[in-house]
Every structure is written in structure tokens, then in C-alpha cells.
C-alpha positions as CSV (number, residue, x, y, z in Angstrom):
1,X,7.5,1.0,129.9
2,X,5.1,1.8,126.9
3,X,1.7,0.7,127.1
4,X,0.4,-1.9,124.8
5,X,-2.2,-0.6,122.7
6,X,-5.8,-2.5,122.9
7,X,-6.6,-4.8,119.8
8,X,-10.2,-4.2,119.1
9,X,-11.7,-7.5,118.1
10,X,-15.1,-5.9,116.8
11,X,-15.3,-3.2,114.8
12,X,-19.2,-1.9,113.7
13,X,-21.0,1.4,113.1
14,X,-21.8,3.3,116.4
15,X,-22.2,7.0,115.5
16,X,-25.0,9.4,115.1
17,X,-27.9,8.2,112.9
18,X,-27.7,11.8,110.7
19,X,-24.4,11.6,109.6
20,X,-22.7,10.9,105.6
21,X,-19.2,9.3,107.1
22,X,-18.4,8.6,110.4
23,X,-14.7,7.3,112.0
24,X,-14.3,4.2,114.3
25,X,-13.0,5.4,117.1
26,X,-10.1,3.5,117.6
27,X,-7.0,2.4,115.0
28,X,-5.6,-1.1,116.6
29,X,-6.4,-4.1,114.9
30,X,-5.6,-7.7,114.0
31,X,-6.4,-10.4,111.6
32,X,-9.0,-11.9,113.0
33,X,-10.2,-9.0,114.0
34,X,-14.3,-8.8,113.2
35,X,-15.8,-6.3,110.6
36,X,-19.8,-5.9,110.8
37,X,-21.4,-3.1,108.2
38,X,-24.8,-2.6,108.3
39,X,-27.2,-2.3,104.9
40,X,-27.0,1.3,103.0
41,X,-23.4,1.3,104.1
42,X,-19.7,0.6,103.8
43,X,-16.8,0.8,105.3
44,X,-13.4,1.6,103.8
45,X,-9.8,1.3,105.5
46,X,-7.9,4.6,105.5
47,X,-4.0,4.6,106.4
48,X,-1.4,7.4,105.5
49,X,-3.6,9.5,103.4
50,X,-5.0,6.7,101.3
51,X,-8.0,4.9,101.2
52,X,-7.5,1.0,100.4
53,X,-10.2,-1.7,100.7
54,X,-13.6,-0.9,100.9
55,X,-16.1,-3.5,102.6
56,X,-20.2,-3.9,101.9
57,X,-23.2,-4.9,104.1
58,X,-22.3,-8.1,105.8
59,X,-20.1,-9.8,108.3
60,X,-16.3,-10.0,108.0
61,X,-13.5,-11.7,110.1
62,X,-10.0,-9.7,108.7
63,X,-7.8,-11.5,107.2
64,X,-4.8,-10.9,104.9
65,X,-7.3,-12.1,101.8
66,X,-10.0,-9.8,102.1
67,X,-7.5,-6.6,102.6
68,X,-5.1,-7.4,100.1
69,X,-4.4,-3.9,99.0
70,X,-3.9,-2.6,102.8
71,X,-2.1,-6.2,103.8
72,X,0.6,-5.1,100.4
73,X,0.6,-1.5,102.6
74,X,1.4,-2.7,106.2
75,X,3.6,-5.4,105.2
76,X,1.3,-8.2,106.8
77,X,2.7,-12.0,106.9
78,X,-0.1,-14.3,106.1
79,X,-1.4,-16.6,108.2
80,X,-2.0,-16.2,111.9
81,X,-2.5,-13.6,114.0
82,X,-1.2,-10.2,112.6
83,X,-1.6,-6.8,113.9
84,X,-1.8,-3.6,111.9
85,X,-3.1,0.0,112.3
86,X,-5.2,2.0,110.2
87,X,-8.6,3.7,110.2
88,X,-11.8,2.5,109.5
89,X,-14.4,4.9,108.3
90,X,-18.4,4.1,107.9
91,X,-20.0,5.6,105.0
92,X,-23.7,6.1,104.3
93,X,-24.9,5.4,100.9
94,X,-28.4,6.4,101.0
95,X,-29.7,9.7,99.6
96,X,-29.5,12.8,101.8
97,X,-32.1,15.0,100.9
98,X,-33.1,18.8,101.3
99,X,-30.3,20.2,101.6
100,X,-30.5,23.9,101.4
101,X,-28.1,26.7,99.3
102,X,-28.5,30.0,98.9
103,X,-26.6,33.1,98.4
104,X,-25.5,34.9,101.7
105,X,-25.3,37.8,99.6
106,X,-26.8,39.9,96.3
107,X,-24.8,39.0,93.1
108,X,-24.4,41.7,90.9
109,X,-25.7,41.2,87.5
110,X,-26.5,43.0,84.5
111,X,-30.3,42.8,83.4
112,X,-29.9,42.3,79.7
113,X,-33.1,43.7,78.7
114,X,-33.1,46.6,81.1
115,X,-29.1,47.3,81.0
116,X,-29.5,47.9,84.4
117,X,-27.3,46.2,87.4
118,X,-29.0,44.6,89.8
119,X,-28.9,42.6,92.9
120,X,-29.8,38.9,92.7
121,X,-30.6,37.0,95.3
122,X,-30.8,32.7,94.8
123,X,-32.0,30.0,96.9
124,X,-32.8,26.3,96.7
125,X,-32.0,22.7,98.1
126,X,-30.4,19.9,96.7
127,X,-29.4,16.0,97.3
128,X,-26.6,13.9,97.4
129,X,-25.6,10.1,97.4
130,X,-21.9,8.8,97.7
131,X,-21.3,7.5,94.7
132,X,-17.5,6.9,95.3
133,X,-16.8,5.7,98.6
134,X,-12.6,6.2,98.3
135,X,-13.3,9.1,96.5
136,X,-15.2,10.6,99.0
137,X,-12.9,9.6,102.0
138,X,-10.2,10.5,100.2
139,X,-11.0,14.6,99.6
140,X,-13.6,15.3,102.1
141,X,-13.3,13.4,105.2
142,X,-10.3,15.6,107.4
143,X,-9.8,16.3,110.9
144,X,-13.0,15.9,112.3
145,X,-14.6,12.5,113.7
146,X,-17.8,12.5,111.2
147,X,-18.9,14.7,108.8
148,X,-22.5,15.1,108.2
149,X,-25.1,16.5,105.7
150,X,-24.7,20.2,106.6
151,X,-20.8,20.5,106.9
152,X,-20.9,18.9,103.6
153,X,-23.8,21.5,102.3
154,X,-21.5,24.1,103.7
155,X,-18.7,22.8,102.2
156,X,-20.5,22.8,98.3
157,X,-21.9,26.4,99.2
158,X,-18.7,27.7,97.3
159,X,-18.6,25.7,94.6
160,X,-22.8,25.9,94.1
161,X,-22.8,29.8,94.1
162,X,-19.7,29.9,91.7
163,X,-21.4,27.6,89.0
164,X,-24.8,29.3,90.2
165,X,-24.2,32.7,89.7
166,X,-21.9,32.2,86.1
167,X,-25.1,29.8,84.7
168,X,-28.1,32.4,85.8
169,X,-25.6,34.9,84.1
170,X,-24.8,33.1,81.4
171,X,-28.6,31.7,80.8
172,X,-29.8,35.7,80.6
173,X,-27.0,36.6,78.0
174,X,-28.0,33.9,75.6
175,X,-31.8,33.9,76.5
176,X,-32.0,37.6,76.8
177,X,-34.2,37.1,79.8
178,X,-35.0,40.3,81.9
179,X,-33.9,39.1,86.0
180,X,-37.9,39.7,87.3
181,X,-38.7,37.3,84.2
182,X,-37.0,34.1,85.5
183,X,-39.5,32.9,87.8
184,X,-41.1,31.2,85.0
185,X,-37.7,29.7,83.5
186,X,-36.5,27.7,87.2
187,X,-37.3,24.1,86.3
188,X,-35.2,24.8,83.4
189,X,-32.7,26.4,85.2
190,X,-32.7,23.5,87.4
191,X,-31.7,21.6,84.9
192,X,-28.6,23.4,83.4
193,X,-27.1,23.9,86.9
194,X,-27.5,20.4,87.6
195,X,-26.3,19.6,84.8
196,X,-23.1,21.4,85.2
197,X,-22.4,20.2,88.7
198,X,-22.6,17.0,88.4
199,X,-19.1,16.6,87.4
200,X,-17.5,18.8,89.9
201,X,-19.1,16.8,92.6
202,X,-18.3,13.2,90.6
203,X,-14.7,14.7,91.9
204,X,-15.5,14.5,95.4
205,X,-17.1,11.1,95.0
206,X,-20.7,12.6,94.9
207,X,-23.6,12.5,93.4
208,X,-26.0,15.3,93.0
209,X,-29.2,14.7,93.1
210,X,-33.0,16.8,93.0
211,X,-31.3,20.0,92.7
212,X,-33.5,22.8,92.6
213,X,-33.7,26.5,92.3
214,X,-36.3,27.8,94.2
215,X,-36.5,31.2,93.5
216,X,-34.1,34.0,91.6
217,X,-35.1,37.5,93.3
218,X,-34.1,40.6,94.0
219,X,-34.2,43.1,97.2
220,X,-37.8,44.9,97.3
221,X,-36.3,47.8,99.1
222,X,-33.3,48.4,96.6
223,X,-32.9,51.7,95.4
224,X,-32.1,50.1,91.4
225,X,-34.9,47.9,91.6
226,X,-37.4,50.8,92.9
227,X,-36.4,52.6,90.1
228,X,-36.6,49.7,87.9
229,X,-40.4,48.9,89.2
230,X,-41.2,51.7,89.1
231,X,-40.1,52.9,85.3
232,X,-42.2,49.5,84.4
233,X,-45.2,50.5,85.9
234,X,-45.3,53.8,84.3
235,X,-45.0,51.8,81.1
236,X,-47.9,49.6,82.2
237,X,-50.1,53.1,82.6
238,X,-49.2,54.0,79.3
239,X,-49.8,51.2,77.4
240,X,-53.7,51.1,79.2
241,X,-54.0,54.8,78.3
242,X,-52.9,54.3,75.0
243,X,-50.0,56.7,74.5
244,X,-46.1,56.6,74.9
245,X,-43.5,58.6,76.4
246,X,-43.0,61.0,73.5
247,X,-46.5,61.8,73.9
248,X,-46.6,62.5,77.5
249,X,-43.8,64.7,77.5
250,X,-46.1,66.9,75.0
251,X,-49.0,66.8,77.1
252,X,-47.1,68.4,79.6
253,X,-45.7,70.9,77.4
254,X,-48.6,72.0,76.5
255,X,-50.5,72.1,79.7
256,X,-47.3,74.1,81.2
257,X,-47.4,76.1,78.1
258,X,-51.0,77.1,78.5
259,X,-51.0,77.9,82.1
260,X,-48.6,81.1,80.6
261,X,-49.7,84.6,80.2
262,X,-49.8,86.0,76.6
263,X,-51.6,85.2,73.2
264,X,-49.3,81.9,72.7
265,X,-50.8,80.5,76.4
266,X,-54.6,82.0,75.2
267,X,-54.3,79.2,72.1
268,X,-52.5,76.4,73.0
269,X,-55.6,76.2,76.3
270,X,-58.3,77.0,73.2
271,X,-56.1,74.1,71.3
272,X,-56.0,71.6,74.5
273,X,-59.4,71.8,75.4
274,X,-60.1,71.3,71.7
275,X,-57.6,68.3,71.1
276,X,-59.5,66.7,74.3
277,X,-62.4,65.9,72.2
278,X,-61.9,66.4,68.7
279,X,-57.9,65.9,68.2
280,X,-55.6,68.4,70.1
281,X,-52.4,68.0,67.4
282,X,-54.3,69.7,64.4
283,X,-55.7,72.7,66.6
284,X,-52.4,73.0,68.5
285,X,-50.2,72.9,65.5
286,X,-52.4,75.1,63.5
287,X,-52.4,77.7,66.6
288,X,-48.2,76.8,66.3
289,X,-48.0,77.7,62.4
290,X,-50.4,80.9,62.4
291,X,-48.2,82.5,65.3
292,X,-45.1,84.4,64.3
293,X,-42.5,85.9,67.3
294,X,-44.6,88.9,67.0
295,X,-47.7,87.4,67.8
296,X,-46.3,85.6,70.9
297,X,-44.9,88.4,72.3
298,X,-47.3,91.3,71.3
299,X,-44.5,93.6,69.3
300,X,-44.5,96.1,66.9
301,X,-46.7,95.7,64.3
302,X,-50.0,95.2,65.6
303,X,-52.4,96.7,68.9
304,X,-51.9,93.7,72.3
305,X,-55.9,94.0,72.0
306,X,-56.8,94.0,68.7
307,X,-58.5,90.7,68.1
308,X,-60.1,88.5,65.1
309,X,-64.0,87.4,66.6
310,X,-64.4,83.8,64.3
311,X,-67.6,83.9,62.2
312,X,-68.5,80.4,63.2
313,X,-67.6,79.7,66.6
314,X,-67.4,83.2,67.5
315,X,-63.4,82.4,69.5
316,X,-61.1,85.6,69.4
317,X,-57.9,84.9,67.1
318,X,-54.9,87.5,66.7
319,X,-56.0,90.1,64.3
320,X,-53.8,88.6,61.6
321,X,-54.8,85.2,61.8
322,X,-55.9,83.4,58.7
323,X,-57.9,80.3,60.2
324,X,-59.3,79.6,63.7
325,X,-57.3,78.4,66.2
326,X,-60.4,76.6,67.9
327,X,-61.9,75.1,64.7
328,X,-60.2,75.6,62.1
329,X,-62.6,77.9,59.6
330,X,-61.3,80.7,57.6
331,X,-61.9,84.0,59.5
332,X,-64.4,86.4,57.4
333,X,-65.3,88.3,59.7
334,X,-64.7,92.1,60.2
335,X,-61.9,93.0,63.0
């Protein structure tokens, strides 16, 4: 002999304080069965995959007027003392705040004003209200008893980080904003992605609300971004100093240069130490312009030690040369 199922005459909100939905336990009911929904909620009957009539905060004794559209479902006579099955499900409307996202791990994305790739790493929170109470029950409630604020976090994670990641991509393209620059765009970020999700969680009967990104970083210890930070603040140096890139790679050409043997090292060290105080590139390039391949090497045509002594800074110049390699006169005097 079958059991007879248990009518429950009372049917109210009993679950954990922390959580977004939460299922009556038990799916007997009747007519006069009693319906009690406390403020900030509501409760919504759910039967084959459907969610029918949803009740607010107050006191209700079931009948086949006030659940009309599960009454149609189940067939219910009117009148008297009907039973039906079907599950009730308490919702909580209030705002669930702080909830946290974040990416679990680096995106790849393309600085646009470094060309570099890089790895991003993106956290924030975010809020929610249930807008749509059959909505809600309808795509997100499943299997499990209740479902509270982080299994429903969890659950947006994949829908956030896709809509994340394509907006802070998307936001650097058209803004041409270099990735260690958008700390100071984030409010505004904020608003875009919020923007944006709001209808793709409207689908799932919820409202976003507060959402925030935090921070937009990348990994210190990352071999791009080392070279990245690294690059910049070799920039930095220069612009302090005063000179660019170009310019560096002659000082060192020239300091390598002069550490070599021969006349051409002899001159382009008279030239340097020159340039340091009264403007290395005309000594240097007229040292460059007076030397011929002869000259550097010490050929034919002309004694290695044979020297011109400058008449007014007394320097030694190849025998041949016209001007001074340290200050520029004409040579006059004797060889």
C-alpha cells in the first residue's frame, strides 16, 4: 500500500539568512493550504519547468483565485478542498552587495601604444537585485536546494570576464590607452562594462548594480613587462639628461672609438673631452672630415710620427691637417 503523502498546511521561509533563493522543502499542498512571505521577499510556485504565480510580503490562504495560472496547470476544481503538487521557492529581493570578480588568469592583450603583448590581470566587486523573480527561477535556480550570493558570483564569473576582457580591449583600441595607463580611466571603465552587462544579466532576471573595476594590472615579475619597465625607464633618464636614443648610441661610439689605438682614437678622445664642454659634434666631425684612410691607418704617404704642434693650443694634429682637431684654428705652424 502506497503511503499518502503529507499535506503541508503552512508554508513560510525557513532557510539560511545569506541566501538569493531558497526551496520549501516539501511539494504537497492543498487549497487552503497557508502561504506567509516575509518583507524583501517573494515567493513563486514552480511546477514542470515553469514558474507560474508569484506571491508578495503578506499572508495568504491558497485558493484556486489567487493561483489562477498554476490552478489552469494542475487542473484544480474550484471550491473545496483541492490538492496539488508543485514547488515553492522564496526569493530575496534586497540588494546583495560586494560581490567579488576577478580573472583566475592573465589575458593576453596587445598594448596599443607599446605594440607589445602583455598580461592583464582584472579584479573588482559588484551587486545584484532580482529584478525578475520568474525570470530568475526560471534560468538559474537547478538541482540544488538554495542558491546563494557566491554560486551566483561564480556563476556570472564567465559571462563578466568575457564582456570584461573584450571592453578593456576594445576601450584601448579606440582610446589608444597604453595598459599601465588605465589606472586613472577605472570609474570610467566602470561605467562601460556596466553598462554593457546590464542586459545580459536583465536575461537572468538580474539586476546589476555598483559594479566596479578595481584595478587593471599586470604581473611585476613578467619577463614582457620587465622589459617593458624597464625600456620606459631608460626613456625617463633620457628625457632628464636631455638627449635621445640616437644620441646615446653616438656617445658610445665614440667613447669605444677612442679607447682604440691609432691617430683616429688620439682625436676623437682630444674631440670628446672637447665636446664635453664646448660642443663635442663640431670637434669630432671636424677630426672625421680632416682624416682620410691614410691618416687612420698610418699608410704610405706620410712618417706614423710626424706630427702638426697647433700654434694656439699647442695639441699635435696629423702632419697634413689643415685645422685643429681640439679647437679648431688653422695650423701655421712649422712641422
Amino acid at each position: 500500500m502506497v503511503a499518502k503523502m503529507a499535506i503541508f498546511k503552512v508554508i513560510k521561509y525557513d532557510g539560511p539568512t545569506n541566501v538569493l533563493a531558497w526551496k520549501f522543502p516539501g511539494t504537497a499542498f492543498n487549497t487552503l493550504s497557508q502561504l506567509i512571505v516575509n518583507e524583501s521577499q517573494e515567493a513563486v510556485f514552480f511546477k514542470g519547468g515553469e514558474a507560474f504565480d508569484v506571491f508578495g510580503a503578506g499572508t495568504y490562504t491558497l485558493n484556486t483565485y489567487n493561483i489562477p495560472l498554476l490552478s489552469a496547470f494542475v487542473n484544480l476544481p474550484f471550491g473545496g478542498r483541492s490538492p496539488f503538487s508543485a514547488e515553492v521557492w522564496f526569493v530575496n529581493k534586497l540588494f546583495v552587495l560586494d560581490l567579488k570578480w576577478g580573472t583566475t588568469a592573465p589575458i593576453q592583450i596587445q598594448d596599443p601604444k607599446y605594440n607589445v603583448f602583455l598580461p592583464v590581470r582584472t579584479f573588482g566587486s559588484f551587486g545584484v537585485r532580482i529584478s525578475d523573480t520568474k525570470r530568475f527561477i526560471a534560468s538559474l535556480v537547478g538541482v540544488s536546494p538554495y542558491l546563494d550570493a557566491d554560486t551566483l558570483s561564480n556563476y556570472f564569473c564567465g559571462i563578466l570576464m568575457n564582456n570584461i576582457s573584450d571592453c578593456i580591449s576594445t576601450y584601448l583600441i579606440v582610446r589608444k590607452i597604453g595598459i599601465l595607463e588605465l589606472s586613472a580611466y577605472l570609474t570610467e571603465m566602470s561605467d562601460e562594462i556596466s553598462e554593457r552587462i546590464s542586459p545580459i544579466f536583465g536575461e537572468y532576471g538580474v539586476t546589476p548594480v555598483n559594479f566596479s573595476v578595481m584595478s587593471v594590472n599586470v604581473p611585476e615579475n613578467d619577463k614582457s613587462v620587465v622589459s617593458l619597465k624597464a625600456a620606459l625607464a631608460k626613456r625617463a633618464e633620457m628625457d632628464i639628461i636631455g638627449y635621445n636614443y640616437i644620441q646615446e648610441r653616438s656617445f658610445n661610439t665614440f667613447e669605444n672609438a677612442a679607447q682604440n689605438e691609432g691617430a683616429a682614437g688620439t682625436l676623437i678622445g682630444a674631440g670628446l673631452g672637447l665636446g664635453m664642454g664646448v660642443g663635442m659634434g663640431g670637434a669630432a666631425g671636424t677630426a672625421f672630415n680632416n682624416l682620410s684612410p691614410l691618416d687612420i691607418s698610418g699608410g704610405a704617404g706620410q712618417k706614423p710620427n710626424e706630427k702638426a704642434i697647433c700654434s694656439a693650443c699647442g695639441i699635435p694634429n696629423p702632419a697634413e691637417s689643415k685645422f685643429c682637431s681640439s679647437c679648431g684654428e688653422p695650423i701655421t705652424s712649422e712641422t
